[in-house]
Every structure is written in C-alpha cells, then in structure tokens.
C-alpha positions as CSV (number, residue, x, y, z in Angstrom):
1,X,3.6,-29.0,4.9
2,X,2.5,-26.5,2.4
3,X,-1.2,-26.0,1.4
4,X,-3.2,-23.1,-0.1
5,X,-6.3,-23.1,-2.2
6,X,-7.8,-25.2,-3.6
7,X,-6.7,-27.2,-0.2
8,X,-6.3,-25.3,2.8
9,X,-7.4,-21.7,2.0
10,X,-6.5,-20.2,5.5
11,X,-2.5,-21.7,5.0
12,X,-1.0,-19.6,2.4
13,X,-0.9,-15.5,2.0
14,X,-2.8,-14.1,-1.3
15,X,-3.8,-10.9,-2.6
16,X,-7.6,-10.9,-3.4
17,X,-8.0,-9.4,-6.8
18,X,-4.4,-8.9,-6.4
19,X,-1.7,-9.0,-9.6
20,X,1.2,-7.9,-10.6
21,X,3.1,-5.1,-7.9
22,X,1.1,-6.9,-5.1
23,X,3.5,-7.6,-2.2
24,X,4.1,-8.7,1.1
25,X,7.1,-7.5,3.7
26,X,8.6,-9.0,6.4
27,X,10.3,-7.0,9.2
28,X,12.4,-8.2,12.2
29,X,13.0,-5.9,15.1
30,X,16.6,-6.3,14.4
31,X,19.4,-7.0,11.9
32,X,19.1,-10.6,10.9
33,X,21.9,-11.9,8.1
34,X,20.0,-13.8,4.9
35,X,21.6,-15.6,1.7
36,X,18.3,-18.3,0.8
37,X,14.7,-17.9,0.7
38,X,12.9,-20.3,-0.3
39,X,9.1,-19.7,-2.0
40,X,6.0,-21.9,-2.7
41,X,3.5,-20.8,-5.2
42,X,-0.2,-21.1,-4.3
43,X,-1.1,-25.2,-5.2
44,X,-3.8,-23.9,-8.1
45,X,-2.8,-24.3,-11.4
46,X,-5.1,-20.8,-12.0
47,X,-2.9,-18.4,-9.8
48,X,0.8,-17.9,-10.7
49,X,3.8,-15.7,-9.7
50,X,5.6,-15.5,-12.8
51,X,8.4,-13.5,-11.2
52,X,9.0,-11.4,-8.3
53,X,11.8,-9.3,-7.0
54,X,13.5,-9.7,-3.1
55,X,13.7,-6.0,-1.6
56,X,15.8,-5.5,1.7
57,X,16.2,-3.0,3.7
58,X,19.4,-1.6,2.2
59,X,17.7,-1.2,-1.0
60,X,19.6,-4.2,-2.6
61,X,17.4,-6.5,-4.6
62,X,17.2,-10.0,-5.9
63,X,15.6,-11.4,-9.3
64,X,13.3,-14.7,-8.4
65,X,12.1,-16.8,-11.5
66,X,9.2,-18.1,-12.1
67,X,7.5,-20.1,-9.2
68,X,6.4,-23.6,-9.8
69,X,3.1,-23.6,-10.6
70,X,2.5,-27.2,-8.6
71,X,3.7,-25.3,-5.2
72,X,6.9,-27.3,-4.7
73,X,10.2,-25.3,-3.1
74,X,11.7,-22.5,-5.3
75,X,14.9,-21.9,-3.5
76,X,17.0,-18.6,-4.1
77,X,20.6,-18.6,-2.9
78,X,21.8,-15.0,-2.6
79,X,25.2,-13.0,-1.2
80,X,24.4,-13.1,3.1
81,X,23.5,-9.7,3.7
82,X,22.2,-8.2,6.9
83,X,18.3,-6.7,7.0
84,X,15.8,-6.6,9.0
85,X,12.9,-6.7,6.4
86,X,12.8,-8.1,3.3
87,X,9.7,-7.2,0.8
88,X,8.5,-10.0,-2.1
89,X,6.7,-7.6,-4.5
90,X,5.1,-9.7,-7.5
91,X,6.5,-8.1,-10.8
92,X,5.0,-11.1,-13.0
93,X,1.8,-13.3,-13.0
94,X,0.1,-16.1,-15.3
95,X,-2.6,-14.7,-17.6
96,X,-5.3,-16.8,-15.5
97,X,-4.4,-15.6,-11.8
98,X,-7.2,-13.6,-10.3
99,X,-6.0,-13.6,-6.4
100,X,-1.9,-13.9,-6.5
101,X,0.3,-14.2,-3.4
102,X,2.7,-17.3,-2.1
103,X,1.7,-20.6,-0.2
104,X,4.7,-19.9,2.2
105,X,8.0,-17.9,2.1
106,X,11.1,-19.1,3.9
107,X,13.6,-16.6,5.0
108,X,16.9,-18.2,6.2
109,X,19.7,-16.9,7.8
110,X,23.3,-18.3,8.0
C-alpha cells in the first residue's frame, strides 16, 4: 500500500524544501531491461509533481505527466531499454508544494 504525509510520513521519499529540479536516482549493479514505471504522488493535496522527466543511463529520457494529486498509480509504458539507473528529476510542481518528492516509484522490467 502506498502512504506518505499526511499518513505515514516515514513511507514515501520527499525533498524538504525541495521543488522543481529535485530528484532521486536509482542504480542497479548491473544492466537491468525497463519499458514501465509506475509513480505515486505524495497523498497531500499541498505537494504536487506537475511533471518530471525519466533519465537512464544511456542518456535517453522519458516525458511523465502530471502525477495524480490523490496518490493513485501513474503508469508510464516506454520502448524496453537496458540501464542500470534511472533518475526521476522533478521539472514541474503545484504552486502550493513546499516539500516535493514521490510516495513510491515502481521500476519494472520485462
């Protein structure tokens, strides 16, 4: 289940005082194939990703729209490509967010 603020504080990943080109990487020790991630916005109707961009690490990058601002599933289906990071760097955020970041990203492979 996905929580955040104002629920569970300790279960989702934010950027204190953080805005827009605040991000957040994740690296594997090896090559890992991706084509979906799936994102939850933080459960506060106050702090909002707006858009963010996917960055892997052959440089290629994905477009995300707007996360819901409820915290449900965003998913983004992309062309598979083999990493092994991939970097979520915020690009947009609501005019109310003081501390931005996602309840939970989902990285799936094949």
């Amino acid at each position: 289940m996905v929580d955040g603020y104002p629920g569970t504080a300790t279960a989702e990943w934010a950027a204190v005082g953080g805005r827009t080109d605040s991000w957040l990487q994740l690296t594997w020790p090896g090559a890992v194939t991706v084509g979906r991630v799936v994102l939850h916005d933080r459960p506060n109707t106050s702090d909002r990703i707006t858009s963010t961009t996917l960055t892997f690490s052959d440089g290629s990058t994905v477009t995300v729209p707007a996360l819901a601002d409820t915290g449900s599933a965003v998913t983004v289906r992309f062309t598979p490509r083999a990493t092994t990071s991939v970097r979520l760097t915020v690009t947009g955020v609501s005019s109310t967010t003081v501390n931005v970041g996602p309840a939970e990203l989902d990285v799936w492979n094949r």
